[in-house]
C-alpha positions as CSV (number, residue, x, y, z in Angstrom):
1,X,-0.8,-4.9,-32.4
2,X,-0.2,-6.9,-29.2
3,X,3.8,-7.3,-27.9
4,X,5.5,-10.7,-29.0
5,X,7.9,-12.5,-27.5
6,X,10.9,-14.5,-28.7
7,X,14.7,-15.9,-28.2
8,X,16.3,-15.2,-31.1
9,X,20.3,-15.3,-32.3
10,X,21.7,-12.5,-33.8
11,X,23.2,-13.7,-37.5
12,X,23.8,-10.0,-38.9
13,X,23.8,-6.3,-37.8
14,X,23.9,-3.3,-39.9
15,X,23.1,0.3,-39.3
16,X,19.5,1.4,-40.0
17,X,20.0,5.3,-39.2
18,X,22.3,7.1,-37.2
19,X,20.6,5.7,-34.2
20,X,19.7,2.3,-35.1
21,X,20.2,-0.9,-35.9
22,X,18.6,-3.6,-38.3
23,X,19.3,-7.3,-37.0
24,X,19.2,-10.6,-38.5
25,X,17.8,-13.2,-36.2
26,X,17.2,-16.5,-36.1
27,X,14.3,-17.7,-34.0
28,X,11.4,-19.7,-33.5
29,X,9.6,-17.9,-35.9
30,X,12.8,-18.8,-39.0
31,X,15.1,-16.1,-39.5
32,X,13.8,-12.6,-39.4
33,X,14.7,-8.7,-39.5
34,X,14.0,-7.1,-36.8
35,X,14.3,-3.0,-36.0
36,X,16.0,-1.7,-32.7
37,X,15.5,2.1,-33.1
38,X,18.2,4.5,-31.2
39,X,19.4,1.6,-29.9
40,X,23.2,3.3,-30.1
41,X,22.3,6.4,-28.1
42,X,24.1,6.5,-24.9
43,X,20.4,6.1,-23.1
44,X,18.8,3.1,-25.0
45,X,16.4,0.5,-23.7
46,X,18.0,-2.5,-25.4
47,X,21.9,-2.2,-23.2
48,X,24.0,-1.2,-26.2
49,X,24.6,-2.2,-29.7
50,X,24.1,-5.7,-30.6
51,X,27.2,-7.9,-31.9
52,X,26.8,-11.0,-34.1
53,X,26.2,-14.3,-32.5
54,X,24.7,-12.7,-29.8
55,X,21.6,-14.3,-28.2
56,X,18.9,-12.5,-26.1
57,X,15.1,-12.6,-25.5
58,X,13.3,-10.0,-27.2
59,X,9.5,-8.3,-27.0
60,X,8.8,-6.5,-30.6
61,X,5.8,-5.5,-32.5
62,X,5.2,-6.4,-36.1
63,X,4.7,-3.3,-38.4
64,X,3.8,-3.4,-42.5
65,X,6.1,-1.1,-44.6
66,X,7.1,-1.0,-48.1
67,X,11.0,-1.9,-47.4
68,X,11.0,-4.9,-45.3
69,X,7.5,-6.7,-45.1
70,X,6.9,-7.4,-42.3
71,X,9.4,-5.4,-39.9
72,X,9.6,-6.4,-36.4
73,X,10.2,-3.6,-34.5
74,X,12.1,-4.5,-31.3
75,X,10.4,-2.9,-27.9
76,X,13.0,-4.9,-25.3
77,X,15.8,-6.9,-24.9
78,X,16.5,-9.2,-21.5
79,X,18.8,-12.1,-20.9
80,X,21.4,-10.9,-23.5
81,X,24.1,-13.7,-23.8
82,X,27.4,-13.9,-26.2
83,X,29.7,-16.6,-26.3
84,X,33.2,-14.8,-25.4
85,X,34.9,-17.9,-25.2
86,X,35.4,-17.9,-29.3
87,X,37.3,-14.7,-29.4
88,X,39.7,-16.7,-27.2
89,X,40.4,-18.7,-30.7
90,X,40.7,-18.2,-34.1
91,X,40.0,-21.4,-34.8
92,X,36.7,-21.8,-32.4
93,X,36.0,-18.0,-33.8
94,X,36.3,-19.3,-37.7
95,X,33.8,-22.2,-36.8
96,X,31.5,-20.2,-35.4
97,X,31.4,-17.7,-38.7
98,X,31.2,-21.0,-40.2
99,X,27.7,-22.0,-38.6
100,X,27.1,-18.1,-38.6
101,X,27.0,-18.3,-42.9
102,X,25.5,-21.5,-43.3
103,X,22.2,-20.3,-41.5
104,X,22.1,-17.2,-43.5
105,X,22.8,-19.0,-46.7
106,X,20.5,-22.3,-45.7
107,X,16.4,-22.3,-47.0
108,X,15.7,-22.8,-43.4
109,X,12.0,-23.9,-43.4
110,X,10.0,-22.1,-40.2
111,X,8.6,-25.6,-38.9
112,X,12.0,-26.6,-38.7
113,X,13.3,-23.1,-37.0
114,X,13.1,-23.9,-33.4
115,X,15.3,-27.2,-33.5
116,X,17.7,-25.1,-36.0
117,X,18.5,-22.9,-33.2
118,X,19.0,-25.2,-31.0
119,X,21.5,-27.0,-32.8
120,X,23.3,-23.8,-33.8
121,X,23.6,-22.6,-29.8
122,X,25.2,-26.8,-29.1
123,X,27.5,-26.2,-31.9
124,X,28.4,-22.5,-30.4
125,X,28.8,-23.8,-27.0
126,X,31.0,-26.8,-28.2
127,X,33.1,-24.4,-29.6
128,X,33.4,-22.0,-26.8
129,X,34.5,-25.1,-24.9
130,X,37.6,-25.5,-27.2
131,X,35.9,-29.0,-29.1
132,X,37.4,-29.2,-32.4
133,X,35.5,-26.7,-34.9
134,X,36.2,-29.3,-38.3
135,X,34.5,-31.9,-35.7
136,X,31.8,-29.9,-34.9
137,X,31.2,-28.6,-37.9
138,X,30.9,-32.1,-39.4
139,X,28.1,-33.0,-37.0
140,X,26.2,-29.6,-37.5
141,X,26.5,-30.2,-41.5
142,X,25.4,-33.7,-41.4
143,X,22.5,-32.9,-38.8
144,X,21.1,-30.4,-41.3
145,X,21.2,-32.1,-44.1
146,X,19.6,-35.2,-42.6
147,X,16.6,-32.9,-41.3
148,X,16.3,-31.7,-45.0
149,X,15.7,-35.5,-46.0
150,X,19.2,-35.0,-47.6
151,X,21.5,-37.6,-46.4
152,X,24.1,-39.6,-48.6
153,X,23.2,-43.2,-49.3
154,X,26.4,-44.5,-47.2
155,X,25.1,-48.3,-46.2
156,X,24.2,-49.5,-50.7
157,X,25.7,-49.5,-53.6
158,X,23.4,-47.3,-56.0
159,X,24.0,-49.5,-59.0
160,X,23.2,-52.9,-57.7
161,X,21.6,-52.3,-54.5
162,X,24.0,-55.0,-52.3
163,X,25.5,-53.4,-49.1
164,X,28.9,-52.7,-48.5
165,X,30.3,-54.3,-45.4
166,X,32.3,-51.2,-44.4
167,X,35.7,-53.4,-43.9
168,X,37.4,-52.2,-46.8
169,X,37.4,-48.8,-48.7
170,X,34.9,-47.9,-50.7
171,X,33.9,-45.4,-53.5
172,X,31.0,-42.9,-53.2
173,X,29.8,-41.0,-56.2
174,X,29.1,-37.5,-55.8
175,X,26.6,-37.5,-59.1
176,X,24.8,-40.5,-57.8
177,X,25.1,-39.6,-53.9
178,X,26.0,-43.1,-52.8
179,X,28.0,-45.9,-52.7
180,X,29.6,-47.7,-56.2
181,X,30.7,-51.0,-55.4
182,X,34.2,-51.7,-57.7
183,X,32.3,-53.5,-60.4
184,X,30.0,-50.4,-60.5
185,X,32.6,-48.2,-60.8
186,X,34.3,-50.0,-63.4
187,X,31.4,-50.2,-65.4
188,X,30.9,-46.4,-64.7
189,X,34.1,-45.3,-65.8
190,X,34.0,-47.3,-69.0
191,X,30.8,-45.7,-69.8
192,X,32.4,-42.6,-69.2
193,X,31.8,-41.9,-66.0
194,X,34.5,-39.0,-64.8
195,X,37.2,-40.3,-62.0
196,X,37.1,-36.5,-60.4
197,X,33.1,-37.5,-59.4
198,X,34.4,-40.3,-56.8
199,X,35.6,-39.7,-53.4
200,X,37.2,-42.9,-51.4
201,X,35.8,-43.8,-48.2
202,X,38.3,-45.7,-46.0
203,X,36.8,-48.2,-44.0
204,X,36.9,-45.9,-40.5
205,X,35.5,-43.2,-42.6
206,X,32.7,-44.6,-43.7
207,X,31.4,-45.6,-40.0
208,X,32.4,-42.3,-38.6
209,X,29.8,-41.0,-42.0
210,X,27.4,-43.2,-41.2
211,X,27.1,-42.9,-37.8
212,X,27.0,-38.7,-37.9
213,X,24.1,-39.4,-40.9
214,X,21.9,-41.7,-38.3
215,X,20.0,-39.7,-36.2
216,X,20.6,-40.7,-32.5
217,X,23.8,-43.0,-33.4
218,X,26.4,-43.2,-30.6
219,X,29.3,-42.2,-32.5
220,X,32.5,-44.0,-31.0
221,X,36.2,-42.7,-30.5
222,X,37.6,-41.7,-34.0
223,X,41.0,-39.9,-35.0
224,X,41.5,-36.3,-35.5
225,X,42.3,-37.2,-39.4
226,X,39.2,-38.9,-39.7
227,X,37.1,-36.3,-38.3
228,X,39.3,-34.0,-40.5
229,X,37.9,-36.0,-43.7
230,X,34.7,-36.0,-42.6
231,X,33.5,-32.7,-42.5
232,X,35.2,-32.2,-45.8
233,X,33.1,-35.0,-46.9
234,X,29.9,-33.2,-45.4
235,X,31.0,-29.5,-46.2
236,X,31.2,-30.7,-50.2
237,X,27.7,-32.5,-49.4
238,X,26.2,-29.1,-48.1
239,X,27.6,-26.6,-50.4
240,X,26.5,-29.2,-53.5
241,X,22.8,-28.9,-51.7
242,X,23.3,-24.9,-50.9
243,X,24.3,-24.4,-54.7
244,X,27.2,-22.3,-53.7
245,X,30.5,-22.0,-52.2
246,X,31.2,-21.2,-48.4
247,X,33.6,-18.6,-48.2
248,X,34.5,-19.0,-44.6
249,X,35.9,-22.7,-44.6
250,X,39.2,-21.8,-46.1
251,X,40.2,-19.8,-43.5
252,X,38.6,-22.3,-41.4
253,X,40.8,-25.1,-42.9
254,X,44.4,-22.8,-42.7
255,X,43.6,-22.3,-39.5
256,X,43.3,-26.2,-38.3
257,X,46.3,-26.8,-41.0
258,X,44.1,-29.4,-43.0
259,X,44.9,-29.6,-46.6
260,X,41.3,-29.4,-49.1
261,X,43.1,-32.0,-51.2
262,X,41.3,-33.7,-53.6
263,X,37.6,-32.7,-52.0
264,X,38.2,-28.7,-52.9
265,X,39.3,-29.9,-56.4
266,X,36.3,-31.5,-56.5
267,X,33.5,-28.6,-56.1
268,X,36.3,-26.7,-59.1
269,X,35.6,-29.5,-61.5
């Protein structure tokens, strides 16, 4: 079968034989295995071991087997890049292991592979530059989930369809994934409606929200707090679309000294 070609970044490593490695890439094609046989002999065509979050451009062959259908089975690696900048920071490395888990836990759809890297190696590099990980986590969350048609109805009220102004602080239901307007929520919590489903949006908040769920929005100069808020917001938004808790985001959190509050009691409830 004739040689491919890709760039690809390494999401997870694990030992295939005494010699080898088995990667976990994510490339153009969607995220793939992919076979570097003696790849940890001190004479190896690939220039060492691979590490996670490690980018290169690699020429493999696809081969059928039983075990992993299909394997690609790396030939060379070139241009091999790391970021070393985020061992420089345990915050900057606990957001990258942050982006790392999300793209191995996400249903990445191939057609949408290509752009998924690409935002992945922005966040990386934003990181590496010392940019604040909950900030940049909140924009690579909300990205996603706005390519997955997923976004939060942040501009209506779900229950009477009127939009809020955005000058005073709002309610947004996690059950209904939008906006309750006070009568609405009244109503809702007579009817039974629990007060642990609602988060309030402060007024600076909810732009910050809407402009990181509007593609191409300039998003003007908002406080640390408020960035801090909103990728809580958006992490409880992913993990209620991934079905599943992220396990590196605590660490992430002690690390930045930002309190869960009322959003990690949330996702228990």
């Amino acid at each position: 079968m004739k040689d491919q070609h890709t760039i690809a970044l390494v999401l997870r490593t694990q030992p295939y034989s005494e010699t080898s490695q088995l990667l976990r890439v994510l490339g153009p094609e969607g995220i793939v295995n992919m076979l570097a046989r003696g790849i940890t002999r001190k004479t190896n065509r690939f220039g060492g071991p691979f590490d996670v979050l490690e980018i290169g451009e690699f020429t493999y062959r696809v081969k059928r087997t039983k075990e992993l259908n299909p394997l690609r089975e790396m030939i060379a690696a070139s241009h091999r890049e790391w970021f070393p900048g985020l061992r420089d920071s345990l915050q900057s490395y606990c957001g990258a292991e942050l982006i790392r888990e999300i793209l191995l836990s996400a249903p990445l759809p191939d057609a949408e592979a290509t752009e998924t890297l690409h935002l992945a190696l922005l966040a990386l590099r934003a990181l590496e530059e010392g940019k604040s990980p909950l900030a940049v986590g909140a924009r690579f969350i909300s990205t996603l989930l706005t390519n997955w048609g997923l976004p939060p109805e942040l501009y209506h009220c779900m229950a009477t369809g009127r939009e809020a102004s955005g000058k005073a602080s709002v309610e947004f239901s996690l059950r209904e994934q939008g906006l309750l307007s006070p009568p609405a929520v009244k109503r809702a919590l007579e009817e039974g409606h629990p007060e642990s489903d609602l988060i309030r949006l402060t007024p600076s908040l909810l732009a910050l929200l809407r402009g990181l769920f509007t593609s191409g929005a300039k998003l003007g100069a908002s406080q640390r707090s408020t960035w801090n808020e909103a990728f809580l917001f958006c992490e409880v938004q992913l993990q209620m679309a991934l079905g599943r808790t992220l396990q590196s985001t605590p660490l992430l959190l002690a690390e930045c000294k930002v309190s869960p509050g009322s959003y990690r009691a949330l996702m228990a409830a």
